[in-house]
C-alpha positions in Angstrom: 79.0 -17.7 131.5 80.4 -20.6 129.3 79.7 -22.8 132.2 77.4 -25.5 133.4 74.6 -24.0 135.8 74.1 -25.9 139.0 76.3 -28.5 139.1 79.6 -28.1 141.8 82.6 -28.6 140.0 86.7 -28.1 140.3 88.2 -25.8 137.5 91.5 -27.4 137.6 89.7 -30.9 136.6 87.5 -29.0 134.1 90.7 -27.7 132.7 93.5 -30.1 132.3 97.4 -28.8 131.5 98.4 -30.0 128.5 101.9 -31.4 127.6 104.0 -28.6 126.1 100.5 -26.3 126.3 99.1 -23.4 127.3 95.7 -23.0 127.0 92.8 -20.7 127.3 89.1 -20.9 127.9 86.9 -18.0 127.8 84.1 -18.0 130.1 82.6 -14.4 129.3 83.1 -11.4 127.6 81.5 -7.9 127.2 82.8 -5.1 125.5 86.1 -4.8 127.0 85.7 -7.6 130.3 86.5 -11.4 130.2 86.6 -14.1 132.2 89.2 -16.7 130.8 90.5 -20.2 132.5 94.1 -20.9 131.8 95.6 -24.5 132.1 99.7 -23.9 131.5 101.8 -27.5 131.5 105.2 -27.1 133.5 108.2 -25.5 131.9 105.4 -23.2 130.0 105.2 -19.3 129.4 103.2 -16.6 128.3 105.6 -13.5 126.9 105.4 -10.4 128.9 102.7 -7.8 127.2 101.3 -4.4 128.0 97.9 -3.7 129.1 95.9 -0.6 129.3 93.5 -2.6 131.9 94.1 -4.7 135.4 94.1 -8.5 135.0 93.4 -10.4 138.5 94.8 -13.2 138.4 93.2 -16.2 140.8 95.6 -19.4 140.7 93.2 -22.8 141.7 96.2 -25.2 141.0 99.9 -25.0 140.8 102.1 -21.8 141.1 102.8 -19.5 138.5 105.4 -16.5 138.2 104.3 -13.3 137.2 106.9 -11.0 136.0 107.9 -7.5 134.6 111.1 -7.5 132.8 111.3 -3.5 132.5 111.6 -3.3 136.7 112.6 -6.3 137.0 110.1 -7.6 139.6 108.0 -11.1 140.0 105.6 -12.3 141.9 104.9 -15.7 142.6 101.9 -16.6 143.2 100.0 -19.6 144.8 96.8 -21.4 144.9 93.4 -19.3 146.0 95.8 -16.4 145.7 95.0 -13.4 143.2 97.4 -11.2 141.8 96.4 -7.4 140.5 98.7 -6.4 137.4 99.7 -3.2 137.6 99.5 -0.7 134.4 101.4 0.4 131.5 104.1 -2.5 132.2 104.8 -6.1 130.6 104.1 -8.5 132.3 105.1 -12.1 131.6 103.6 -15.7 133.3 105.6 -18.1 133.9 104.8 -21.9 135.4 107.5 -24.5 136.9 104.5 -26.7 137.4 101.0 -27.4 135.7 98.9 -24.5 136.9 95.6 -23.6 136.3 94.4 -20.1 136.7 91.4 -17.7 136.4 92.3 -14.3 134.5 89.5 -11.7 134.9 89.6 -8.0 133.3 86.9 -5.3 134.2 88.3 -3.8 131.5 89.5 0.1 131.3 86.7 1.1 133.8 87.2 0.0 137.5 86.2 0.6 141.1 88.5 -1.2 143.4 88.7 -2.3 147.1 91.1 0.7 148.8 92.6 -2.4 150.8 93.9 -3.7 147.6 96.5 -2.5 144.8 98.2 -3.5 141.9 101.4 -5.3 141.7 100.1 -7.4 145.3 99.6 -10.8 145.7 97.1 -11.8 148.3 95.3 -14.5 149.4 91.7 -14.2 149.1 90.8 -16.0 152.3 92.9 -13.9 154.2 91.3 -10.8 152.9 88.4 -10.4 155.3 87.6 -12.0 158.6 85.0 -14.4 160.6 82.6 -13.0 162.7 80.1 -14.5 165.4 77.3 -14.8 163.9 77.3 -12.9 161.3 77.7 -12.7 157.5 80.7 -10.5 156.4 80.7 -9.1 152.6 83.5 -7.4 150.9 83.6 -5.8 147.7 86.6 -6.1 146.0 86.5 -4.5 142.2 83.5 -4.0 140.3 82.1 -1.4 136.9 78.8 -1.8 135.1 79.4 -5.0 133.9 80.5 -6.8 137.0 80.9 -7.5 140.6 84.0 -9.4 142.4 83.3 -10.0 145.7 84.1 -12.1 148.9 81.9 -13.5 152.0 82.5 -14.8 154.7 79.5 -17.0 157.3 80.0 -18.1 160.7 78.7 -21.6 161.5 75.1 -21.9 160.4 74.7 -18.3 159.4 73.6 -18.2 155.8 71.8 -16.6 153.0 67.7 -16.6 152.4 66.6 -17.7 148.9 66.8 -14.8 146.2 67.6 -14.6 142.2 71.1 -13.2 141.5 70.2 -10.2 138.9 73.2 -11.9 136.5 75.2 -14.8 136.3 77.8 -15.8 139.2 81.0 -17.9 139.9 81.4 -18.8 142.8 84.9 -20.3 144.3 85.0 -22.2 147.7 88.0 -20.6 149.4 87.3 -22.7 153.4 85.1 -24.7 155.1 81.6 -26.0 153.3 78.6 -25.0 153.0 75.2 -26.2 151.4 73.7 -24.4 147.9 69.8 -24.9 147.4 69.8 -24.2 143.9 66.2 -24.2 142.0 65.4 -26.3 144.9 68.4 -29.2 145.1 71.0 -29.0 147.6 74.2 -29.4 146.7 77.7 -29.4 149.2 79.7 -27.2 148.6 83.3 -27.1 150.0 86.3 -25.7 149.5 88.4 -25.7 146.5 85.1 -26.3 144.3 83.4 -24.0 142.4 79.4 -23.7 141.5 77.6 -21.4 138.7 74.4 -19.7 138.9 72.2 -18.6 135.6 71.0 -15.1 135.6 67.5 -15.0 138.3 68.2 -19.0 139.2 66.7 -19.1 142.6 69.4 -20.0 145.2 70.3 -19.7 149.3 73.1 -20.8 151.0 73.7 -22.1 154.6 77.0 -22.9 156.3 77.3 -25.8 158.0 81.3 -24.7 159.7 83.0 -21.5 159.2 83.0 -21.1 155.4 84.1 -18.3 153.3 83.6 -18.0 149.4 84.3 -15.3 146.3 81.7 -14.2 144.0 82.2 -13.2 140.5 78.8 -11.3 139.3 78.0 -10.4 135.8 75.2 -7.5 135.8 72.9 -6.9 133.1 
């Protein structure tokens, strides 16, 4: 991933609306999947297109409107929410405010989450519960390429030191948390984001109720 490796950071300050703008950062891509940060300035819009694929779409600042013209429909969706685009339908973005979003695309081979669908908007910390002392892990879509995920850690529950088999993204939905990454601790709390590199050593411990998602890429 087109990001910096072990450093905690905030998407929305790594990717600035622009006056007037829309713009786009890809992160990854393989064959058919891509990762891509949008910043849209206020008053912007992207013009409703058809896609043979799902887009989940994870809003980290502002608000943005999704819409299909041919039904009809929106969705407005808010931040840490993620929206699933449904198939063979335009759909159309539209921001009031300066929004920055993540778009990712597993491309035209998926496994999803039965507790999810397209044309939903959710909120990712909603998604799955706390639970006394325990670790709680949810897959939400994933193919050959990669994994989308969410975890949740009671107080002080946490996760031993191992390599990730890929790279990761991880987004700070509640609470904080400490990363050991190659050895350094780092806080980590919500509304920040961290990236490992493929086999970087890492282990996490919660130090409240903290819950995070995980994007994997698998080799």
């Amino acid at each position: 991933m087109k990001e910096q490796k072990g450093v905690v950071f905030k998407i929305p300050s790594e990717n600035q609306a622009i006056p007037g703008c829309t713009v786009s950062k890809e992160i990854h891509q393989k064959e058919d999947s891509y990762v891509i940060h949008f910043s849209m300035a206020e008053h912007t819009d992207i013009s409703a297109e058809i896609y043979e694929y799902h887009k989940f779409i994870i809003v980290s600042k502002g608000r943005l409107r999704a819409y299909a013209p041919k039904e009809g429909l929106t969705w407005d969706i808010g931040p840490n929410e993620c929206f699933i685009s449904p198939l063979h339908s335009p759909i159309g973005i539209q921001c009031g405010e300066n929004t920055v979003y993540t778009e990712i695309s597993f491309g035209r081979t998926i496994d999803m989450n039965t507790a999810i669908h397209p044309g939903e908007v959710w909120k990712l910390s909603d998604l799955l519960p706390y639970q006394d002392g325990k670790v709680v892990n949810m897959d939400i879509a994933h193919n050959s390429g990669m994994k989308f995920l969410l975890m949740s850690f009671d107080k002080g529950t946490g996760l031993a030191e191992h390599a990730a088999p890929g790279e990761a993204l991880l987004f700070a939905l509640d609470g904080e948390a400490s990363i050991v990454y190659e050895g350094k601790e780092h806080l980590f709390k919500a509304g920040e984001s961290f990236c490992f590199a493929k086999n970087g050593k890492h282990a996490i411990k919660a130090h409240e109720k903290f819950k995070m998602a995980l994007l994997l890429t698998l080799e």
